[in-house]
N, C-alpha and C positions, 0 to 999 in steps of 0.2 A: 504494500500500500504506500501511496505516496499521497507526501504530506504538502500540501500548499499553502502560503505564508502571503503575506501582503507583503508589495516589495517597499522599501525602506526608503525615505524620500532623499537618500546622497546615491541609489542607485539607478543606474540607467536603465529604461524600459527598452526593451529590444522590440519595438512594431510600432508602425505610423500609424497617425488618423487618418481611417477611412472614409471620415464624413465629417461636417463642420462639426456636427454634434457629440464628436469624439475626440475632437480637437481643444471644443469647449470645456470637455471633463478633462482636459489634461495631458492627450497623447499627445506626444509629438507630432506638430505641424509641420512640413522642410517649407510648406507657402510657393507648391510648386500647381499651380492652377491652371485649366486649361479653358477655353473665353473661344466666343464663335467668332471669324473672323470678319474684319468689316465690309458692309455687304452681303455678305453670304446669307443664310435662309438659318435663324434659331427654331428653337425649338417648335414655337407656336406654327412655324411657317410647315413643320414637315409633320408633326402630328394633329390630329382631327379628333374630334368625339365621332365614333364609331371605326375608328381605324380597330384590329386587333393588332396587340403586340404583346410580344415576346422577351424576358431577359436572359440574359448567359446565366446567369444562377437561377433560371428553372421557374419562373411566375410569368404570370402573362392575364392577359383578358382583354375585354375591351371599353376601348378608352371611352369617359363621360365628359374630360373636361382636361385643358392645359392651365396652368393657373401659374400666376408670374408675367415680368422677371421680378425677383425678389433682390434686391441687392446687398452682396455682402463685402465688405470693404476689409480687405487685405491691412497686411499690415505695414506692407510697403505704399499703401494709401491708394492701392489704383483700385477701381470698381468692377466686381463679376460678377453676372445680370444671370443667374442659375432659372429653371424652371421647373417646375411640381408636374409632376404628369397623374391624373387619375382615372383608374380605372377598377372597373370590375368584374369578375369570372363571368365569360362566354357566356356559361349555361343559365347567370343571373339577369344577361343584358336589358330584358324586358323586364325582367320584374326585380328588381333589386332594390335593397333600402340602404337607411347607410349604414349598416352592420355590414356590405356587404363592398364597403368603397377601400379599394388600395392604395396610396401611393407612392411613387417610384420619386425623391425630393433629389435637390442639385443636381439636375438632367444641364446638359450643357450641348448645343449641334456643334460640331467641328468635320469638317470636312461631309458633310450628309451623312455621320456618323450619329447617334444620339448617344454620348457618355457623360459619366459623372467629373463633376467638378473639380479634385482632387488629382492629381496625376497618378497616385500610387493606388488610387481604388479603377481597377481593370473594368469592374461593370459596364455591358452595354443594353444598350434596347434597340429591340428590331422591329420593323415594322412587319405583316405579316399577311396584309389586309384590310378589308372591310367589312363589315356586316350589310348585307345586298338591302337597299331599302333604305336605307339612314339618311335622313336629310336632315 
């Protein structure tokens, strides 16, 4: 059995933050951010309510609503305009309440890619579709 201990505040934590909200509690930030380029199409411009989409760790549904950009201001003072993507499971798209809404926060388009905000957190989102009928 192994025993685990709370690490001691002269030692170093070996893992970054994967999300602003991990950074807030404490993890190491390196403040290496990634921002849509100027011009190019953010988030709201490539996702839709009714698109279905997909993440690399395994969720998905479809989408109700893009919400943002939210600004969160670094600490070298430049500004990254992240956005909230919401969605919920396929099989609740007609009838769902909000017990039944997800969402995917710090979404960032870079390149027609939709990734998170953070350089060191890999997550993506895919598009996958639409739900036939959605206006």
């Amino acid at each position: 059995m192994r025993i685990r201990r709370k690490p001691r505040p002269e030692e170093q934590r070996n893992y970054l933050a994967h999300s602003l909200y991990a950074a807030e509690l404490g993890s190491p930030d390196p403040g290496h951010y990634r921002s849509t380029t100027p011009g190019a199409p953010d988030v709201a411009a490539l996702v839709h309510p009714g698109m279905v989409i997909r993440t690399s760790y395994g969720t998905g549904g479809t989408v109700i609503g893009v919400e943002g950009p939210y600004v969160h201001l670094a600490s070298d003072g430049r500004e990254h305009p992240p956005f909230t993507i919401v969605y919920v499971p396929s099989e609740r798209f007609c009838r769902q309440g909000k017990l039944d809404h997800n969402w995917i926060n710090e979404c960032v388009a870079v390149d027609g890619r939709i990734l998170k905000l953070l350089e060191v957190n890999l997550d993506e989102v895919f598009i996958e579709g639409a739900v036939s009928g959605w206006r």
